[in-house]
N, C-alpha and C positions, 0 to 999 in steps of 0.2 A: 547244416548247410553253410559255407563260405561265405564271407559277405566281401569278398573280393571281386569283381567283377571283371571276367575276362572279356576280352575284347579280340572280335577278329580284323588282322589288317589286311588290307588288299592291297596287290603288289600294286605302283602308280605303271604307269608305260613308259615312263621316265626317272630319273633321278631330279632333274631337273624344274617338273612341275610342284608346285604349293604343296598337292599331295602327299607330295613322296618324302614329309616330315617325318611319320611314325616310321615308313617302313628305314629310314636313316636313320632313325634312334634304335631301331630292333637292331639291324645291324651294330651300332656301338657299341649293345650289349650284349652281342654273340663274341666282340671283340673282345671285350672287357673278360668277360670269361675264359675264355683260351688263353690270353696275357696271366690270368691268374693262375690259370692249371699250368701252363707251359713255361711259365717266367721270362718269358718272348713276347713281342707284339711280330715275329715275324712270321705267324697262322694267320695274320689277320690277311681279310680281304676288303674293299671298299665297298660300297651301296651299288656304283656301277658294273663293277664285278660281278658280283650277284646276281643282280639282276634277272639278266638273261635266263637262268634256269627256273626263276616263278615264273617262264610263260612257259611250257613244257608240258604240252597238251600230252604226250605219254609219260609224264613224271605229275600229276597233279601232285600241288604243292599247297597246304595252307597255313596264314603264320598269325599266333595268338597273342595274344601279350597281355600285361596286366601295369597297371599305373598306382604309384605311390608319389603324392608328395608332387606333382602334376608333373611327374616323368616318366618315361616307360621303364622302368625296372625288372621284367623277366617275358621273356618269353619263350614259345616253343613252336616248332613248327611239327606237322604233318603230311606225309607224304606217301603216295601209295602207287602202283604200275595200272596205269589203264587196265591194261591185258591181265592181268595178275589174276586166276582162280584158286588161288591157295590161302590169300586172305590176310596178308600182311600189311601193317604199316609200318612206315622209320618214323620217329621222335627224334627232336635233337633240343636241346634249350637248358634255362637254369634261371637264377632270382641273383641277381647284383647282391655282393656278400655284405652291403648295410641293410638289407630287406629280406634278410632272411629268417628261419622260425617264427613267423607272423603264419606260415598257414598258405602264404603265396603261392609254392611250387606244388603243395596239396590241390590245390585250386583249378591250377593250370593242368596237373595230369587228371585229376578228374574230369577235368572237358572235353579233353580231348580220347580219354575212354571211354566216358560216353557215345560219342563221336564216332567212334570205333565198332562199338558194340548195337548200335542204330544202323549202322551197315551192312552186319553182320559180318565183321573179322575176325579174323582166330587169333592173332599175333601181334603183338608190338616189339620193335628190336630200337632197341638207344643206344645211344653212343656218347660215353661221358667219359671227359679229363678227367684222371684221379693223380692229383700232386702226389709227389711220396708223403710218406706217415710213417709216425712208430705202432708199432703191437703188432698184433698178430695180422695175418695175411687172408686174404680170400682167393685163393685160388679155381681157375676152371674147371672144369671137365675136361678141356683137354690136355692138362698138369702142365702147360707153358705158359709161365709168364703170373704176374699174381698183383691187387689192388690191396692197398691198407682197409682192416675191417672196419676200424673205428674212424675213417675219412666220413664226414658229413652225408657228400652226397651216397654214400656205399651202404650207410645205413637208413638213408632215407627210400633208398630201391629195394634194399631186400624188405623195409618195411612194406614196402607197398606192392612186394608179390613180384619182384622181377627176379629171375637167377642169372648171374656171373657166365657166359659160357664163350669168352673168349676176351683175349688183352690182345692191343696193338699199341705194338710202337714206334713213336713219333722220332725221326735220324735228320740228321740234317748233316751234309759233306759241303765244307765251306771251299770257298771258289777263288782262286783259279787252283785245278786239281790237275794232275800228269795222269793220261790216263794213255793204255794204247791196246789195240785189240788185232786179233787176226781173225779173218772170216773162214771159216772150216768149208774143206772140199764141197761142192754141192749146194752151197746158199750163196745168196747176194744180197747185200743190205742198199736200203732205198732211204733218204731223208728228205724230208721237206719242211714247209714252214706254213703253219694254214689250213686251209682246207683242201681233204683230202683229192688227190688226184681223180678224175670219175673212172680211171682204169682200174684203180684199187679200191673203189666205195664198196663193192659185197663184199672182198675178201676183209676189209678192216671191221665191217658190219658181223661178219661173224668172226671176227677175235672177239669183236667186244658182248657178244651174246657168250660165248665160252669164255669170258671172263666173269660172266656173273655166277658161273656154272663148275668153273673149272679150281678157281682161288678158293684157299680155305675157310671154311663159313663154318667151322666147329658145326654146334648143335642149333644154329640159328635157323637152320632148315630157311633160306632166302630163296627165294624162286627165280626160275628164268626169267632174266630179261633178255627179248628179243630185239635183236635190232634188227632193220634192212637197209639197203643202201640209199631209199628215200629219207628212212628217219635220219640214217645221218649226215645226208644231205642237209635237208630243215633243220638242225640240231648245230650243223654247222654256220649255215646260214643265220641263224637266230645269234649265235656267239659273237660273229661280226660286231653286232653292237657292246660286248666289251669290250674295256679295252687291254685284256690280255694275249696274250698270242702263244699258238700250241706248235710244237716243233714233235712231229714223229721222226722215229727212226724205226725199219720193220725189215726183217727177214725175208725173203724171198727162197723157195723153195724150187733150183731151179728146175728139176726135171717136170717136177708140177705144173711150173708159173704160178704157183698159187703163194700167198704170204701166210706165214705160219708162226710169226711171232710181231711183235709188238710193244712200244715203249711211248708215249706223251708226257710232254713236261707241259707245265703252263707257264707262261713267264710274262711278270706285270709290264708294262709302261715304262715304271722307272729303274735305274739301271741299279738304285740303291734299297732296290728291294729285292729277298729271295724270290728263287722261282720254284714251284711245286710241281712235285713226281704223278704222274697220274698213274694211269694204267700201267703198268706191264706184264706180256702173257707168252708164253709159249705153250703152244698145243702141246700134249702130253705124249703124241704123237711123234713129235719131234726133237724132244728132250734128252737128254744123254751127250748133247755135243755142246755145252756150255753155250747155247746162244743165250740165255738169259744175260748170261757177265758181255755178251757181245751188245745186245740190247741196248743196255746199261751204259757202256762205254763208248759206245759210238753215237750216241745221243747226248749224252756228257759231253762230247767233242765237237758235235755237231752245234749246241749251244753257246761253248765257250768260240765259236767261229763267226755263228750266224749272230748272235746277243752277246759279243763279251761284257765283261763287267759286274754283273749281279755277285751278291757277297754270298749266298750260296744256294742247296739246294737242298728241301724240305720232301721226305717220302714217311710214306706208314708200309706195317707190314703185319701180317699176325704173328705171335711169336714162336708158333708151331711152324711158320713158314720158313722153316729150317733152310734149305737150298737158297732165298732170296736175299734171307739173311747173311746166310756165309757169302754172296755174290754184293750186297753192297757194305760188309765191313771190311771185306776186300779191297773194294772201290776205295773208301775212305766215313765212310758213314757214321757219324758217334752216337746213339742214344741222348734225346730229350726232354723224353716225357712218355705218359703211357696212357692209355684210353680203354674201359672198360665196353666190352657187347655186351650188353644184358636181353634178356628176353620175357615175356610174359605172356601165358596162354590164356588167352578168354576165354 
């Protein structure tokens, strides 16, 4: 047994009250880590940032950590779907690299498998920076894309029962970019800044439901998330109090009226920070007329009009996501890093 003792934080309702000590230091060590795997502090996000999505009554969210040396030094969060009958949780977390092989990061995923397994869930899926490394490679299942076998954390997960079953990676297209696009017979493209218009809340509500559905998820087998146009109402309402701000740009299908594609950036405060790619989806149904590169580029345009300034713009992709990919190294997009999906079945 561990003589580590993990600790659960609870989110404060602020950043600003006394409380909200621990969950700022959890935070600097999620930064700390990304800086290390990515050799960029521009993944990071702030404590206000964050925030917002630990109150997310359809994402319950819980975060662990562990103290050395009377600081928080590692922790991991838990998170699961309301609605979810298939029995998944995400993992995300790690131990600050002077606190490691003590037994910490044993510690921490044993708690939270537990945790798991008290619930009755079938599945954990993580997501971890893997820096490059020499020697041999660990490749997916889905032959795209591959983590160093002999990297720390890579041998620390296959120890502990997780399998490899997908790479994403981290691009980043530095700003101001020349971008220019033409809209194909038949669609119309819509931007805004915010929250979404309430003409378009179902239509966006189910891109983002066939986005959990549609994007490639190898062998992770990830369940539907559903949205409707109240959750992302409340979801948007709740973001308010960050202070980032999301700029779509979306397809319009016109014989339809319906919207059938989709793109959000999020973009911080300051103008000397990058902005991150979120979603982007086109129904599959509508695909073959390059709106994805339209997506892309008219959202890129729409940002460097409505936000100029920011030094650039950070996306993931899976590496089997062939089509996305050839659409933003098109764009201009370099490779910066890579990120293992791992999975384990209880």
């Amino acid at each position: 047994m561990s003589d580590h003792l993990v600790e659960e934080i609870l989110p404060p309702v602020s950043v600003d009250v006394p409380e909200a000590a621990d969950f700022l230091a959890a935070v600097d060590v999620k930064n700390a880590l990304e800086l290390e795997g990515y050799g960029t502090d521009e993944l990071s996000y702030t404590a206000a940032e964050s925030l917002p999505g630990w109150h997310d009554e359809t994402q319950p969210i819980r975060l662990f950590v562990v103290r050395a040396d009377g600081r928080i030094v590692a922790r991991v969060f838990f998170s699961t779907l309301r609605d979810d009958v298939t029995g998944t949780a995400w993992l995300g977390g790690g131990v600050l690299p002077d606190y490691r092989n003590r037994g910490i990061g044993s510690a921490l995923l044993s708690h939270v498998e537990s945790i798991a397994r008290e619930a009755g869930l079938k599945r954990l899926i993580l997501y971890v920076v893997s820096a490059d490394g020499p020697g041999d490679r660990l490749v997916p299942p889905t032959g795209f894309g591959s983590v160093p076998r002999d990297n720390a954390e890579v041998r620390f997960l296959v120890a502990r029962g997780f399998a490899l079953e997908q790479v994403e990676r981290a691009s980043r297209l530095a700003l101001p970019a020349r971008v220019s696009f033409t809209v194909p017979a038949g669609y119309r493209v819509h931007t805004w800044v915010g929250r979404t218009p309430e003409n378009w809340l179902a239509d966006v509500a189910h891109l983002l439901t066939r986005m959990s559905t549609d994007a490639p998820s190898a062998g992770l087998e990830e369940p539907e998330d559903v949205w409707t146009a109240d959750r992302l109402r409340e979801n948007q309402e709740r973001f308010e109090a960050s202070p980032r701000t999301e700029l779509f740009a979306v397809v319009e299908h016109e014989a339809s009226g319906r919207l059938v594609g989709f793109s959000v950036l999020s973009a911080p405060a300051e103008l000397d920070r990058p902005v991150g790619q979120e979603d982007t989806l086109v129904l599959a149904e509508h695909r073959g007329h390059r709106l994805g590169m339209l997506l892309k580029t008219a959202n890129i345009e729409h940002l460097q009009r409505a936000r100029p300034g920011h030094p650039a713009i950070i996306t993931f992709n899976a590496e089997e996501n062939r089509h996305m990919l050839d659409v933003n190294e098109a764009v201009g997009f370099v490779p910066i890093g890579y990120e293992g999906a791992w999975k384990k079945e209880l």
